[in-house]
SETITI-128922 format. One record per residue (C-alpha): x, y, z; residue in one letter. Coordinates in pm, whole numbers, plus 50000, padded with zeros to 5 digits. Layout:
<recs>
rec xx->X yy->Y zz->Z aa->a
...
</recs>
This chain:
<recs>
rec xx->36391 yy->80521 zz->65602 aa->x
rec xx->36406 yy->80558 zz->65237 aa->x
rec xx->36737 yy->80520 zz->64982 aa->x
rec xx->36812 yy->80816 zz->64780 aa->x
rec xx->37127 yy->80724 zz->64546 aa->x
rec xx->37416 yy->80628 zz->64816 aa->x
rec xx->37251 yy->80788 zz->65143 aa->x
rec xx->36979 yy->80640 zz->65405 aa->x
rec xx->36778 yy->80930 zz->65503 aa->x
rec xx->36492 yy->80886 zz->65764 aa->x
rec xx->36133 yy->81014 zz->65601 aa->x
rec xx->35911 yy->81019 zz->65963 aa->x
rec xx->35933 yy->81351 zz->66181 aa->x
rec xx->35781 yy->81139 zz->66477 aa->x
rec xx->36006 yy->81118 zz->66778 aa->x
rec xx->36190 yy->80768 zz->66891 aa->x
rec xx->35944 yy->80679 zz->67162 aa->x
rec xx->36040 yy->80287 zz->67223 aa->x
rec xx->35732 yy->80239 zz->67309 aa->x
rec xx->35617 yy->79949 zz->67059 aa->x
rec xx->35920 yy->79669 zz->67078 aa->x
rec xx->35828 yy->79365 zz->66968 aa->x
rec xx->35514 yy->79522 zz->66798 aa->x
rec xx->35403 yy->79368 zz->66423 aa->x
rec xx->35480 yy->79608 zz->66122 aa->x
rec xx->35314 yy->79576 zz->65785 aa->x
rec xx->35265 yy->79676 zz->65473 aa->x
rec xx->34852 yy->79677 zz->65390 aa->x
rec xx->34805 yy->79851 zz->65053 aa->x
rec xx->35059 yy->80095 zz->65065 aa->x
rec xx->35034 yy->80198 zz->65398 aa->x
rec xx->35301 yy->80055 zz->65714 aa->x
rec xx->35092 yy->79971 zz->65967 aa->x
rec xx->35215 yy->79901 zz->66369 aa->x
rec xx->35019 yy->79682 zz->66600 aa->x
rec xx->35100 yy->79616 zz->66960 aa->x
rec xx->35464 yy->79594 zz->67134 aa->x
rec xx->35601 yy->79671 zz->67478 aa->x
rec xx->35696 yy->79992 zz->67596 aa->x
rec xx->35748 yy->80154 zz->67962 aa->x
rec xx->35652 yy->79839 zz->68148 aa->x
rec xx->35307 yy->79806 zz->67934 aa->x
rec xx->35200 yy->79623 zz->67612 aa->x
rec xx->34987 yy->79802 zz->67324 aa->x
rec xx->34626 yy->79695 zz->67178 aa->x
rec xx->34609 yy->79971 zz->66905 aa->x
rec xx->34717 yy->79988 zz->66556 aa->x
rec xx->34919 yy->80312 zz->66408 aa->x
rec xx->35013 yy->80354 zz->66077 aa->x
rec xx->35206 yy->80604 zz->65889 aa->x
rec xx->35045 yy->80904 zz->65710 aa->x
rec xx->35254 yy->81042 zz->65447 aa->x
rec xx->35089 yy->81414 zz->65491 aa->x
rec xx->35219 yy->81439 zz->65800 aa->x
rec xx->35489 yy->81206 zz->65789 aa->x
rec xx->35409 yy->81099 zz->66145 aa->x
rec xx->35238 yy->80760 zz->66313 aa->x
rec xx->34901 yy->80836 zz->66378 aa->x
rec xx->34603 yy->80658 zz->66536 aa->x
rec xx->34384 yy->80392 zz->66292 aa->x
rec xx->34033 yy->80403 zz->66462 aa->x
rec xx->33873 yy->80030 zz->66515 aa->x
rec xx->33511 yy->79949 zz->66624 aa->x
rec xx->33575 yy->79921 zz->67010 aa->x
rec xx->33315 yy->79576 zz->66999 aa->x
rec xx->33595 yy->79347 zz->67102 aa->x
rec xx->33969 yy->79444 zz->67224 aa->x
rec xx->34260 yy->79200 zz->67223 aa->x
rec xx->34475 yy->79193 zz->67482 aa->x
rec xx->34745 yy->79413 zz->67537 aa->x
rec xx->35063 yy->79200 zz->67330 aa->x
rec xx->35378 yy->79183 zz->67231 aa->x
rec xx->35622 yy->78923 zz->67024 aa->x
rec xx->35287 yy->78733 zz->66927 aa->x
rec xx->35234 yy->78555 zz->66559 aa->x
rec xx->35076 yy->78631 zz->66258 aa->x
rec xx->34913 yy->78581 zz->65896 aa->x
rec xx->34829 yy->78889 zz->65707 aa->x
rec xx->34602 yy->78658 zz->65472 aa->x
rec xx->34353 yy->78874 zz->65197 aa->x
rec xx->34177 yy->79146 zz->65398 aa->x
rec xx->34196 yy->79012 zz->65762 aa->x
rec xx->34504 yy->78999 zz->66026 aa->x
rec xx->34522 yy->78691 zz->66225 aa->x
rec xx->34738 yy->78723 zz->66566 aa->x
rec xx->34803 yy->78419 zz->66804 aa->x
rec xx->34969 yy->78396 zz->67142 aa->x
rec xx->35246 yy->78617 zz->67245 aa->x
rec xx->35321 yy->78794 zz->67576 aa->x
rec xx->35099 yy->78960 zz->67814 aa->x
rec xx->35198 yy->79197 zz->68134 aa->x
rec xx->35077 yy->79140 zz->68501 aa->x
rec xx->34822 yy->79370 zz->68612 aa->x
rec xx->34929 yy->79452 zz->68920 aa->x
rec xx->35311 yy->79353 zz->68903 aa->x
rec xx->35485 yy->79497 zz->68593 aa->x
rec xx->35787 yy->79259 zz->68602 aa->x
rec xx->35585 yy->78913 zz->68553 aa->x
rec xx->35532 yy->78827 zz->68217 aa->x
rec xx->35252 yy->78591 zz->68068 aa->x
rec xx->35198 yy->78387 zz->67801 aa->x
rec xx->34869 yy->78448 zz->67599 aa->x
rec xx->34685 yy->78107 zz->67468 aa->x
rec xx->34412 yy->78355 zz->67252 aa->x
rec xx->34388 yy->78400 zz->66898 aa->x
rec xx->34211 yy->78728 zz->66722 aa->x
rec xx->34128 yy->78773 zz->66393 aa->x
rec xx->34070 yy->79169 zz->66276 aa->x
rec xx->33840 yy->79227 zz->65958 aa->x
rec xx->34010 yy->79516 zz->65766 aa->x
rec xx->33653 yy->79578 zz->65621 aa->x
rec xx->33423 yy->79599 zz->65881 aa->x
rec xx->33763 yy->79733 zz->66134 aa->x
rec xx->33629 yy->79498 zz->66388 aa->x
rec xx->33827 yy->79217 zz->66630 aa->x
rec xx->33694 yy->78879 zz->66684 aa->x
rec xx->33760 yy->78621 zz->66917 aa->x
rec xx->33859 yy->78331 zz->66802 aa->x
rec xx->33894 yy->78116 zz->67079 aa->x
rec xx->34203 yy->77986 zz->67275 aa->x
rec xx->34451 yy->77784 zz->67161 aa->x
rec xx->34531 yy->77425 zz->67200 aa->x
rec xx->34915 yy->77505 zz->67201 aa->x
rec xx->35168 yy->77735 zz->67387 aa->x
rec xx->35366 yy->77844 zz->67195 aa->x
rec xx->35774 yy->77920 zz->67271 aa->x
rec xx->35962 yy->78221 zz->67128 aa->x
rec xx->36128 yy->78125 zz->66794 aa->x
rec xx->36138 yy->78254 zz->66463 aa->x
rec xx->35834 yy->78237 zz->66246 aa->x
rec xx->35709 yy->78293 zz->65886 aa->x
rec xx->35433 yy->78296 zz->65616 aa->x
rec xx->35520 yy->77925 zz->65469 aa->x
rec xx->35228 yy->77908 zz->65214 aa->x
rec xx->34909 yy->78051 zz->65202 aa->x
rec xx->34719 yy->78053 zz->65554 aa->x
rec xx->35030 yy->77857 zz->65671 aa->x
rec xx->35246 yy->77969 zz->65893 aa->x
rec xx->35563 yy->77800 zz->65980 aa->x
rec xx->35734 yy->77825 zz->66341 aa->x
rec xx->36058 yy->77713 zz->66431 aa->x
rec xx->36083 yy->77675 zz->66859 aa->x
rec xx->36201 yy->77446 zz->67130 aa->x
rec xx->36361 yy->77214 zz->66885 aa->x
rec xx->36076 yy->77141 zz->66680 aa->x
rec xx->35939 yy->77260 zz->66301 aa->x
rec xx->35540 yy->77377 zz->66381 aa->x
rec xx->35315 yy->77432 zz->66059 aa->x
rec xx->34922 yy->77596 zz->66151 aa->x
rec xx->34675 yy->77633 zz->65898 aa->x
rec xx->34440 yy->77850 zz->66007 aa->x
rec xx->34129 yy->77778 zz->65761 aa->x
rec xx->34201 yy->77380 zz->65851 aa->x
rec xx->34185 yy->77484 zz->66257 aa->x
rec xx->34526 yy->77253 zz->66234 aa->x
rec xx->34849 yy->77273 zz->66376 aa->x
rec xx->35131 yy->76953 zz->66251 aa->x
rec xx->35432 yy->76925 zz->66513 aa->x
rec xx->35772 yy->76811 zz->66301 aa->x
rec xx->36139 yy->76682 zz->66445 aa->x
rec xx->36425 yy->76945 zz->66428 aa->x
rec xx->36659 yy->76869 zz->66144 aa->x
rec xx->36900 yy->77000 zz->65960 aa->x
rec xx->36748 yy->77214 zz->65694 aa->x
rec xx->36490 yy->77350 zz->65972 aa->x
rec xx->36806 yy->77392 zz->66203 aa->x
rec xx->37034 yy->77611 zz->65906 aa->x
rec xx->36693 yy->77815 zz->65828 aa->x
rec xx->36657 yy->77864 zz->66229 aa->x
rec xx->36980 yy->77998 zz->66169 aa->x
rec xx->36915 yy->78319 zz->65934 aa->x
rec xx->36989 yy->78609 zz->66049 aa->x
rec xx->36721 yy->78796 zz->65889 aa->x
rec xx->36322 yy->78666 zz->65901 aa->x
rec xx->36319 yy->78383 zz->65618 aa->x
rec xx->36086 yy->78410 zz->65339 aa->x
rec xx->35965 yy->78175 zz->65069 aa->x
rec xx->35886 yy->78263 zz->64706 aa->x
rec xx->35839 yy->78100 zz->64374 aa->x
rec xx->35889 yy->77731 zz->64549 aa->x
rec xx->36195 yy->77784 zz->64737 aa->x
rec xx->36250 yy->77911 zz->65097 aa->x
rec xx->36500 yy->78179 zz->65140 aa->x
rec xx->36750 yy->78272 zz->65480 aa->x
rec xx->37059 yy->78448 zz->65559 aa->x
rec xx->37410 yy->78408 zz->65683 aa->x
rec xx->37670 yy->78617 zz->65695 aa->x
rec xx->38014 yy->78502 zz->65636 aa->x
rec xx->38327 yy->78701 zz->65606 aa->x
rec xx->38108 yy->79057 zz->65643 aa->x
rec xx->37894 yy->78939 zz->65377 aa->x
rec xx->37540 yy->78870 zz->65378 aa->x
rec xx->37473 yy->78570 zz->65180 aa->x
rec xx->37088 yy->78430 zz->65070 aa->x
rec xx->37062 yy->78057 zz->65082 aa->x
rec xx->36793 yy->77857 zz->64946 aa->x
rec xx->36593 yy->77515 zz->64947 aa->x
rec xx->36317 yy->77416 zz->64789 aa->x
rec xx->35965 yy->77350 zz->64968 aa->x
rec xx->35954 yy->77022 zz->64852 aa->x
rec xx->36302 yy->76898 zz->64948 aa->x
rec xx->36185 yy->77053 zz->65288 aa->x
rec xx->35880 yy->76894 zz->65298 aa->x
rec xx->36030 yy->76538 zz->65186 aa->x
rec xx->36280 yy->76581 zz->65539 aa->x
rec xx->35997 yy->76614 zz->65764 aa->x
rec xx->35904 yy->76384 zz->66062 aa->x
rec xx->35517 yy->76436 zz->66255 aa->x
rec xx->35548 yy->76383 zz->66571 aa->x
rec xx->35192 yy->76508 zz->66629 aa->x
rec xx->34900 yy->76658 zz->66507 aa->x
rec xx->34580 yy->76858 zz->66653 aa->x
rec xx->34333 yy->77167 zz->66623 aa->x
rec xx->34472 yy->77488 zz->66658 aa->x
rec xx->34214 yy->77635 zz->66858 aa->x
</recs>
C-alpha cells in the first residue's frame, strides 16, 4: 500500500492468495521480502519479495544446500547481512490438523544465499510477542515471563513478568526501541497513543530466574 495525499491505494497487481499467514516480512535494502507462513493446510520454506517492474511477488532463488523446515509464526533477527529464524510451527506430514513445535534454528547468508543449520535449541518457545531489543538481542514476552537471546553469546536470560513487561505485552502494535527508549501502543478513546520507557529503567526492574545456551 502506499499514501498518496489523503488516499491508501494498493501498489501490487498480485492476487490475495492467503497463502503466507504468519509468514516474516522485511525490508532488506529496499526491497520487502516474505519468508514462510501457512496457507491451505501447509507451511512455506521459500522467500518472495516484491519486484517493482512487475509490481508482483516473485520467487528469490537460494542455493538448495540446506532447506529449513516448512514454518510459520517463528522468531527472528535481521542482524547485518544474515537472517536468523528460531522455532515456530511446523505441520504433520501425514495429518494436516496437528501442529508442531520446531526446536531448530537457521541462519541464511544474504551473500552466499545459502541456509545453515544451526543446531536445536535448548528452549521451546510459547507464542508471544517479540522484538529486536538491541543489537543481536531479541526480546520475547510469553507464558508470563520477559526472555532476552543473544545470538553471538549462544545465550538466552529468563526474567519475572512485571509491570512494565506486562503494559509493553500490552501494545497493540509490535513494540520497537530507538534512541534508548522502548516504544508500544494503546489505544484509548479511538486514539492510538505511543508510550515509552527507557531501556535502562527496564533493565533496572528485571528479575533472572534463569540462564542457559540458546542452542
Amino acid at each position: 500500500l502506499e499514501i498518496k495525499g489523503d488516499s491508501v491505494y494498493r501498489i501490487d497487481h498480485s492476487y490475495e492468495h492467503k497463502l503466507q499467514l504468519g509468514c516474516l516480512e522485511f525490508f532488506k535494502n529496499d526491497t520487502v521480502f516474505r519468508f514462510g507462513g501457512y496457507g491451505f493446510f501447509e507451511n512455506r520454506n521459500f522467500f518472495t519479495y516484491f519486484d517493482e517492474r512487475t509490481k508482483g511477488w516473485e520467487f528469490y532463488p537460494i542455493s538448495d544446500d540446506v532447506i529449513p523446515e516448512r514454518l510459520s509464526n517463528f522468531d527472528y533477527l535481521l542482524s547485518n547481512n544474515r537472517l536468523i529464524i528460531f522455532g515456530g510451527n511446523t505441520i504433520d506430514e501425514y495429518n494436516r490438523n496437528i501442529i508442531k513445535s520446531s526446536r531448530k534454528s537457521y541462519e541464511f547468508d544474504f551473500g552466499s544465499k545459502k541456509w545453515t543449520l544451526l543446531g536445536s535449541l535448548n528452549h521451546n518457545f510459547d507464542p508471544g510477542k517479540s522484538f529486536e531489543f538491541s543489537k543481536n538481542t531479541l526480546m520475547k514476552l510469553s507464558g508470563g515471563k520477559i526472555i532476552l537471546f543473544d545470538y553471538n553469546e549462544n545465550r538466552i536470560e529468563v526474567f519475572e513478568s512485571n509491570p512494565n513487561s506486562r503494559l509493553i505485552n500490552s501494545s497493540i502494535m509490535t513494540p520497537f526501541t530507538f534512541n534508548g527508549f522502548i516504544y508500544y501502543f494503546s489505544l484509548r478513546n479511538h486514539q492510538l497513543k505511543i508510550n515509552t520507557i527507557s531501556i535502562n529503567e527496564f533493565k533496572s526492574s528485571l528479575k533472572k530466574i534463569e540462564s542457559k545456551t540458546l542452542l
